[in-house]
N, C-alpha and C positions, 0 to 999 in steps of 0.2 A: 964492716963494709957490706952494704947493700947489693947483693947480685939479682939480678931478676932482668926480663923483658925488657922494662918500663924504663930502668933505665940506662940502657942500651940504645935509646929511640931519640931520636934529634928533638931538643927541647923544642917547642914551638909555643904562640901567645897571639891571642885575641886579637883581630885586627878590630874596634869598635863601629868602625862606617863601613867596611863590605862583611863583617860578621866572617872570616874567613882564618883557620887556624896556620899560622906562617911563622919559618924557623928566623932565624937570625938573620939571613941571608938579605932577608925581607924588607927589614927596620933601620932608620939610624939607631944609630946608637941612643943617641938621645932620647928617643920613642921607646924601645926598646927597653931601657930602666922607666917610662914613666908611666909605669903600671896602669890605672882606668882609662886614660889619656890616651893610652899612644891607635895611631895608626900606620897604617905599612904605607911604603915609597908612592903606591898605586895611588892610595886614597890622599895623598897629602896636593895640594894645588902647586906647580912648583911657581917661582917667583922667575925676576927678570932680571935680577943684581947682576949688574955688570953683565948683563949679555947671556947670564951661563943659569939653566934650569937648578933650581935647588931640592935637594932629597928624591936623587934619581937613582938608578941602579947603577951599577961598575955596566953593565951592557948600552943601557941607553947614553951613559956618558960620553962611551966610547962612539957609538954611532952618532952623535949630533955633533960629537969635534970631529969626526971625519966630514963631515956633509960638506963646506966649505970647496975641502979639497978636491971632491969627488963632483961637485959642481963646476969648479972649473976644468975639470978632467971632459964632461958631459956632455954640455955646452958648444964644444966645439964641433960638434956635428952637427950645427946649424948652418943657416945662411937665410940672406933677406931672402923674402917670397916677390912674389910678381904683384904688380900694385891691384892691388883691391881683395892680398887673400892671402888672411890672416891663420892662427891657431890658436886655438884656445887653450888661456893661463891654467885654468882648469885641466887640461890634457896634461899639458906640459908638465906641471907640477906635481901629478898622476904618474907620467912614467917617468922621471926624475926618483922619486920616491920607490918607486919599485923596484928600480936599478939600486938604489944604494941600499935599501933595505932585506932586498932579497926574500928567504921566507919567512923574516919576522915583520913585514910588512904590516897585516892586519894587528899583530901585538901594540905596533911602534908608530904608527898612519898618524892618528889621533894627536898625539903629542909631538910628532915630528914636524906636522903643517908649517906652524909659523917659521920656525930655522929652517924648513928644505926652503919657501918661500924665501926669503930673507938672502939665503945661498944662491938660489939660482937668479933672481934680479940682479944681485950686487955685479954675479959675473958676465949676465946678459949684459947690463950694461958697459960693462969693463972691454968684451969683446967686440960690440957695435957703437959704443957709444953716440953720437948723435945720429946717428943711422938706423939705428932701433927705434921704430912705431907701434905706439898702444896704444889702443882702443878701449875708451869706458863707455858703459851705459847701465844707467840706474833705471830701474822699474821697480814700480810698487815696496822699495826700499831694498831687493836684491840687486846685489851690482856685477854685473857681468865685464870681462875684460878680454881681450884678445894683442898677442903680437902679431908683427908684422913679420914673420920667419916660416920655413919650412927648413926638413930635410931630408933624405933619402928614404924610401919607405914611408914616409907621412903624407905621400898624395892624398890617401883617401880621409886624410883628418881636416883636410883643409876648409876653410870656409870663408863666404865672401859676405860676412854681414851687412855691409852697406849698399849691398848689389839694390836692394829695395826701394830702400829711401836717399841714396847719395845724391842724387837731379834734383830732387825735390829742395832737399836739406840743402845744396851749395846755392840751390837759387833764391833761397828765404838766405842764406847768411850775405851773396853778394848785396842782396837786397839792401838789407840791415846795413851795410857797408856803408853802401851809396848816401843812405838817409842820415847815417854817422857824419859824413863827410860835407852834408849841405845844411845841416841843422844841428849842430853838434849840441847845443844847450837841451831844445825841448829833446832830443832823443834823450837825454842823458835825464831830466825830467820826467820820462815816459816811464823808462828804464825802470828810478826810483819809487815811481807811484805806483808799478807793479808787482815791485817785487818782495816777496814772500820773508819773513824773519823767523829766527825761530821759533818752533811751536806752529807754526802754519798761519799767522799774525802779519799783515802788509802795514804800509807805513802810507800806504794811499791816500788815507782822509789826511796825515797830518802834512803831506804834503800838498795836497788840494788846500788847506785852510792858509799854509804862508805863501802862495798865488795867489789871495782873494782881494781887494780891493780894500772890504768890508771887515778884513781880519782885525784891525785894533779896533774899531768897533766892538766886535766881538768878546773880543779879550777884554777890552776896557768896562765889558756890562757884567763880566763874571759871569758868564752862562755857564758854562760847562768847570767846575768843581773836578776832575780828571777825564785823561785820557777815555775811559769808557765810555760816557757821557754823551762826550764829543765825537766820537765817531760812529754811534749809534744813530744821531741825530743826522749826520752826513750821508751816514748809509741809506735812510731811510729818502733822503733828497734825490739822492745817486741811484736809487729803485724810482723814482717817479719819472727823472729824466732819461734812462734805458726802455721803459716800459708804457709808460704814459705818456708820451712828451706829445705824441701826435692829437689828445684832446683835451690836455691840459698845457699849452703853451708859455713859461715865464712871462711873457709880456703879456699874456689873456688874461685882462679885467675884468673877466665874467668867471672869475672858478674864487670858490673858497675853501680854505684847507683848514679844518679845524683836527686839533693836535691833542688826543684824548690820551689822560695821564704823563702832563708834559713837567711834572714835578713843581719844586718848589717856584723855578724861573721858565718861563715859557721859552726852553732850549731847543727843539724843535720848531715852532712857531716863530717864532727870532728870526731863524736861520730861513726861513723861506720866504719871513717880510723883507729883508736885507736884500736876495737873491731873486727876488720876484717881484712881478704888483699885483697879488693877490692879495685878498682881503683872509687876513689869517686869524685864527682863534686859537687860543690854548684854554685846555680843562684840565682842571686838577683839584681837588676838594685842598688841597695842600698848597696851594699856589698862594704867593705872597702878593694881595689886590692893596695896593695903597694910596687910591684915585676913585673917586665914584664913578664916572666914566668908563672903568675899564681900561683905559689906555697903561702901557708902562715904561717909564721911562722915556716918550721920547717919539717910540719908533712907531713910523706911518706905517696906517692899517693894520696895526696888530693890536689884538683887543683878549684879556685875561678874564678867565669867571674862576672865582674856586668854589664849583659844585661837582658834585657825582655827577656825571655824566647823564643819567636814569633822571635826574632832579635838574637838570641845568634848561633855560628857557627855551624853544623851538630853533630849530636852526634852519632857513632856509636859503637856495641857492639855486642858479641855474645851474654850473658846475662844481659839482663837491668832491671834494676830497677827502677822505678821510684816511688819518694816522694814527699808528698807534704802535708807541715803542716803551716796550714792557708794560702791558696799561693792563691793571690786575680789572676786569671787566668782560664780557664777553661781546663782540660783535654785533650781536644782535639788538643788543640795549644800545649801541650807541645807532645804530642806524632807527632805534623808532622816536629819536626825539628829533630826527633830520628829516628833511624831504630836497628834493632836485627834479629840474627838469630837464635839460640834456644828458647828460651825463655822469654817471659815480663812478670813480675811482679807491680804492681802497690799499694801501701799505700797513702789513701789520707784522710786527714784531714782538713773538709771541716769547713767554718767561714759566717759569716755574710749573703752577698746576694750569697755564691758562694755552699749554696749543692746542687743545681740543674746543676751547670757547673761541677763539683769534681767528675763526674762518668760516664763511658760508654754508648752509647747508648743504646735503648732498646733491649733487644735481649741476651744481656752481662750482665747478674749479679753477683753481688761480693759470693767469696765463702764464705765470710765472714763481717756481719756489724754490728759492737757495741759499746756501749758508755761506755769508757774505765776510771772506778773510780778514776784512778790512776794520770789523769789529772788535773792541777789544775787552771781549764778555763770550763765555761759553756759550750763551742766547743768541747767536748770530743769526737765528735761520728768517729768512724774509718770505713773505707771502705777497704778492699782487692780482690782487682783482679787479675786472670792469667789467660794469654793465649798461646799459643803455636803455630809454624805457621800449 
């Protein structure tokens, strides 16, 4: 028989993720026999099975099944507030937590959040039901919450978040009401063209393209090969008409827009002879010419060259426009084989190494540069320029 100190001393064993030496107390069991393996209750993530934390201590077990009851116990010291003033979920669930927790508080906060949460909703509700008001508001991806309750002691927690923007906010939503109710289609159109999918991606252009007049046209020439494509080419329409439209007019048969690196099928150029009567050009060393004329397929005033751009014949015009959507080139080059007399306009839609070439010298800033949701390429970001002689 071994007599000594050592072992008379509470065995203890490696926790491997806090590095911390811990007895039995500490471990399951299972951890506990599995020698390089194991970690203690602290370090293990617990699960959600059926409701109930896994490889918790006998204390923390004991205080998350009580939470419940001591919620509905809590609770009851509320009552609605006065309209327009609220308390914050945040508070609420702060001293909820404090009361049940006592001075293991700081030990227990952390992993108690979700069931104290969970606890005192189910009973809020339970005790007000429809009569209970909450308040969301998301910013920059935190989400802030508020009820509509006070209680004895909690004047000074109170707060009237809406005090700011409520006039504002109810007279933009009567607003929106009204226009609901006298044009229910296009709001309901508006709605869709605006609105945002996941990933931060709008569905704008493909609902702009099935309103078009010219859309089986479109479809029937095979311009656009996917989604990307097609809504680059929109984008870059949708930046002429926001920004340019006051000297370059759709129906002005003095502007010509020629469309540098418009790929295989002239997908931008297409789309602004269909949509316009300008007299439109696509450049593309790649561009599929199968007409000596230039023309393709069909469609008035629109005219193809597959040259570099640097290499392609003189371009002139009274109003020009120039495009350019992902067009591996720089700016500069496409503007010394053009010339115009009223007016230059420029959209360009810069890619990979080329946003430092896609733009004017210094001196020359765009009236306008943004990154257009609407696109559906990481290369969203649009530039517009004009200048006049």
């Amino acid at each position: 028989m071994v007599v000594g100190s050592a072992a008379e001393e509470e065995e203890t064993r490696l926790c491997i993720k806090c590095g911390t030496m811990n007895p039995l107390a500490d471990y399951s069991w299972k951890q506990w026999q599995n020698g390089k393996t194991r970690k203690c209750v602290r370090c293990i993530r617990p699960t959600q099975s059926k409701g109930k934390f896994a490889q918790q201590s006998k204390a923390e077990e004991r205080v998350f099944a009580a939470l419940p009851q001591l919620a509905a116990a809590w609770v009851e010291q509320f009552r609605v507030a006065d309209p327009g003033c609220f308390l914050p979920t945040a508070t609420i669930l702060k001293m909820f937590m404090q009361h049940a927790l006592g001075d293991r508080f700081e030990e227990f906060a952390e992993r108690c959040t979700k069931p104290a949460t969970r606890a005192v909703q189910k009973n809020l509700k339970k005790k007000f039901g429809a009569t209970l008001i909450k308040l969301h508001k998301k910013d920059r991806g935190e989400e802030v919450s508020w009820y509509g309750l006070t209680a004895d002691g909690l004047d000074g927690l109170v707060v009237q978040p809406m005090e700011d923007e409520s006039m504002e906010q109810d007279r933009v939503k009567r607003q929106k009401s009204a226009e609901l109710r006298k044009h229910p289609t296009e709001h309901r159109l508006e709605e869709e063209a605006q609105a945002a999918l996941p990933g931060g991606v709008s569905s704008k252009y493909t609902t702009e393209l099935l309103g078009l007049a010219c859309a089986p046209a479109l479809l029937r020439l095979k311009l656009y090969p996917d989604a990307k494509e097609m809504t680059e080419s929109f984008a870059v329409f949708a930046a002429v008409r926001s920004h340019l439209r006051d000297d370059f007019a759709p129906n002005d048969r003095e502007v010509t827009v020629v469309c540098v690196g418009d790929g295989v099928t002239p997908r931008t150029a297409a789309l602004f002879a269909f949509r316009t009567k300008w007299q439109c050009i696509a450049v593309d060393p790649i561009m599929r010419v199968e007409t000596e004329d230039g023309s393709w397929n069909g469609v008035s005033r629109l005219q193809i060259r597959a040259d570099m751009i640097e290499e392609t014949a003189p371009i002139k015009a009274r109003k020009l426009l120039v495009v350019c959507v992902h067009a591996h080139v720089g700016l500069q080059q496409c503007l010394d084989v053009m010339s115009w007399e009223s007016a230059l306009g420029i959209v360009a839609m810069p890619c990979c190494n080329f946003y430092g070439k896609l733009k004017l010298p210094e001196g020359e800033e765009p009236i306008a540069e943004f990154d257009d949701s609407g696109v559906v390429s990481p290369h969203r970001l649009i530039r517009v320029y004009r200048r006049k002689p």
